[in-house]
C-alpha positions in Angstrom: 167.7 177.9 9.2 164.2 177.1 10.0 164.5 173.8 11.8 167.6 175.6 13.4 164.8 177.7 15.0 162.6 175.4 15.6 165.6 173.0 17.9 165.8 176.6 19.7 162.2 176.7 20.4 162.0 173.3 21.5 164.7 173.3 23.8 163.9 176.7 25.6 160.0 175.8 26.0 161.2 172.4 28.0 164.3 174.7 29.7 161.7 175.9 32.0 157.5 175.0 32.8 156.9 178.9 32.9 155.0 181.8 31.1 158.3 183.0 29.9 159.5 180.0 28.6 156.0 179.2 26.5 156.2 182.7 25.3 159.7 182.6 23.9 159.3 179.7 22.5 156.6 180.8 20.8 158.2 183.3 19.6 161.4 180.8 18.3 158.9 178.6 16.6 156.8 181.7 14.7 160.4 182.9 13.4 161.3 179.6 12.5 157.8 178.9 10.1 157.9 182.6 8.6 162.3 181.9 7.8 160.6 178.2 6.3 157.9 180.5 4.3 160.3 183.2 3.1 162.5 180.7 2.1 160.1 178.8 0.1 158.4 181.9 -1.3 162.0 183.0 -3.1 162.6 180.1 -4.3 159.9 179.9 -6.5 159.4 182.2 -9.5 155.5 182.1 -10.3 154.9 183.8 -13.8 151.2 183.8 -15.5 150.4 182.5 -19.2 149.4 185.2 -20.9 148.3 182.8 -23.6 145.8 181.3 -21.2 142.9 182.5 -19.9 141.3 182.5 -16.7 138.2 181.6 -16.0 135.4 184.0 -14.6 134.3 181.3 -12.1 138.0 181.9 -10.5 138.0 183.1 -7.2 138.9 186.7 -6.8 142.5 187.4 -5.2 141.2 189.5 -2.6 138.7 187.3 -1.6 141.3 184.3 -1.5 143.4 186.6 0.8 140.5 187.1 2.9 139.2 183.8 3.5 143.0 182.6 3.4 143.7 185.0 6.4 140.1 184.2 8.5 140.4 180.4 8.5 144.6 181.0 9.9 142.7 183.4 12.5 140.8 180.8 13.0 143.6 178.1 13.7 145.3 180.1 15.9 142.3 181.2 17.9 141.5 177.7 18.7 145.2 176.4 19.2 145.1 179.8 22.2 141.6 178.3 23.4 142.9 174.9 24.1 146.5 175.8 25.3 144.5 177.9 27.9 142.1 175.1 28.9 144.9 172.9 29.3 146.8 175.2 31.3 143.3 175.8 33.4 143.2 172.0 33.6 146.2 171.4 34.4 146.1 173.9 38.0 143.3 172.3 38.7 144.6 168.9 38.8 147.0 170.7 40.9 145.1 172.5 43.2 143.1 169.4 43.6 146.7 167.3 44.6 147.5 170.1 46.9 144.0 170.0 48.4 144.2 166.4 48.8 148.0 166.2 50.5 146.3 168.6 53.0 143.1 166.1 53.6 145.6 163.2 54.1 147.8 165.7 56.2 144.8 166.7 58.3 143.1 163.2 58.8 146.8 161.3 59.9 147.0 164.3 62.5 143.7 163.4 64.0 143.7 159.7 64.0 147.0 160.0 65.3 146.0 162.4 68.5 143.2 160.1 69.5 143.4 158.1 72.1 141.4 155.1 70.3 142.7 152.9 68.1 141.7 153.3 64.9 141.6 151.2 61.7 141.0 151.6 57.9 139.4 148.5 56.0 138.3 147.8 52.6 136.1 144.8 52.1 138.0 143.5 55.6 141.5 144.2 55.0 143.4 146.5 56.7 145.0 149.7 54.6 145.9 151.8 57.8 145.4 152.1 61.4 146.8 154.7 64.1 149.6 154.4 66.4 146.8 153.7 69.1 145.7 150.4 67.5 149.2 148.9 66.7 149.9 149.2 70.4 146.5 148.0 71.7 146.8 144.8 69.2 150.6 144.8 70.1 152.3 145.2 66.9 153.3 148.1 64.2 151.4 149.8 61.7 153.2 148.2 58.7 152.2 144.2 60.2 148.7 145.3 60.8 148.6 146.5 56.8 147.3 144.0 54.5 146.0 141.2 57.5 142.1 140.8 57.6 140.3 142.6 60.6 139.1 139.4 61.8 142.3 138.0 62.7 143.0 140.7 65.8 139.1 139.9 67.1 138.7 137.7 69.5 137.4 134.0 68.1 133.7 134.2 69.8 133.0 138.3 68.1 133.9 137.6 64.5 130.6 136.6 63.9 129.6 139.7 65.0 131.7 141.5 62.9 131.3 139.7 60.0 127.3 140.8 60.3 128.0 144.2 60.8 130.6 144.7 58.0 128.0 142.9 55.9 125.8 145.3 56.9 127.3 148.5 56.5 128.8 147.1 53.1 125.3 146.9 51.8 124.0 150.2 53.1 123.0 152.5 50.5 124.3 155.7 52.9 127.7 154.0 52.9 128.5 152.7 49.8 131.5 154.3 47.9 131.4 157.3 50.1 133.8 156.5 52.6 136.7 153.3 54.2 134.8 151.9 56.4 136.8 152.4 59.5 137.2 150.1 63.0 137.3 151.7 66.3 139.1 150.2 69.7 139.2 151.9 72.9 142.1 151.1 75.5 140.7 151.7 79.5 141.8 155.0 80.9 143.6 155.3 84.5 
């Protein structure tokens, strides 16, 4: 009957990723390892020697209870302390996802209202660009992705360019804080 109630628990706690859910199945799983106790408790009969005697060194039975019941408090208080750090870990990581959909959200909006073209590079190839740069260079987004920056510069600046990606590769402001990003202005009428 126990592992009956333990398949119960099991398959309500991943029914649902709720309070309720966790709860219940709590629940399932305490009645399942007190059904597993009882069980085991009446089917043994425990009855003392009278012949033998025992020792005053033994450990008193209400003491045993004692310490028997404070190290079980202790268990389950630290099985609750880390089921509620992972839980606060776990919205975190969440809130975090959220926060950074919203960044990514924010940041295509903007690159994609500007009139300049704008690319994203990492160590000279391209991972992004706007809608403004694939029409300036005269291609979509997705043929730009992957190329190296040099190959849309003219022949006689890639020198140029080559010095000042060097140079802002090695900056110590620049390093592992941000993409280094490309900027291309079309003439206004």
């Amino acid at each position: 009957m126990g592992i009956v109630f333990a398949a119960i628990a099991t398959r309500h706690r991943f029914a649902k990723f709720d309070g309720a859910h966790r709860l219940g199945a709590a629940i399932w799983l305490t009645a399942a390892v007190c059904l597993l106790q009882f069980t085991g408790m009446t089917a043994v009969t425990i009855q003392p020697d009278p012949a033998l005697m025992i020792p005053t060194q033994a450990i008193p039975p209400l003491a045993l209870a004692v310490t028997v019941t404070a190290v079980t408090l202790l268990i389950l208080s630290l099985g609750l302390i880390g089921a509620i750090l992972d839980e606060h870990l776990a919205s975190r990581a969440r809130e975090e996802a959220a926060r950074l959909r919203s960044s990514e959200t924010r940041f295509r909006q903007l690159t994609e209202a500007t009139f300049e073209g704008i690319l994203i590079h990492v160590n000279g190839r391209i991972v992004d660009a706007n809608a403004a740069m694939a029409q300036l260079i005269g291609r979509p987004v997705s043929a730009l992705v992957g190329h190296d920056v040099a190959d849309f510069v003219a022949e006689s600046s890639r020198l140029t360019l080559r010095k000042h990606m060097a140079a802002t590769a090695s900056s110590p402001a620049r390093s592992n804080s941000r993409a280094p990003t490309a900027r291309a202005s079309r003439p206004r009428c």
